[in-house]
C-alpha positions, 0 to 999 in steps of 0.5 A, a space after each residue: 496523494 498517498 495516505 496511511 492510516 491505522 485502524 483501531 484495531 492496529 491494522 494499517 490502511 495505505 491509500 494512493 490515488 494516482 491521476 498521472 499516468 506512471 509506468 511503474 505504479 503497481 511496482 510503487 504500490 506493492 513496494 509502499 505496501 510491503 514497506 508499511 507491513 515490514 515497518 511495523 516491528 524492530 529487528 528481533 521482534 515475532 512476526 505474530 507481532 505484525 497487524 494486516 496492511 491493506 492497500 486501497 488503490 484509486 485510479 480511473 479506468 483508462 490508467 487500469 487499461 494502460 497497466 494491462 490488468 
């Protein structure tokens, strides 16, 4: 389940609960992160321009030891 939410204060929230275990999940979500953040202006557009992202990651303990962190 994936999530994206923006906050009041223009932040953006994106929230993932992964329950199966998937080998490249981390690589997923850096990639969704960053995509989230990078989305935010047009081509040309200030980077001042951008609002923080925050990624709010849900797992169990036993995915967490597959990935080794």
């Amino acid at each position: 389940m994936d999530v994206k939410a923006v906050l009041v204060d223009g932040s953006i929230v994106v929230i993932e609960m992964q329950v199966a275990w998937m080998s490249a999940f981390n690589k997923r979500v850096a990639y969704n992160l960053a995509k989230a953040y990078a989305n935010q202006l047009e081509k040309g557009e200030n980077y001042p321009l951008l609002n923080p992202a925050i990624a709010v990651t849900i797992t169990d303990l036993f995915y967490l030891k597959r990935l080794r962190i």
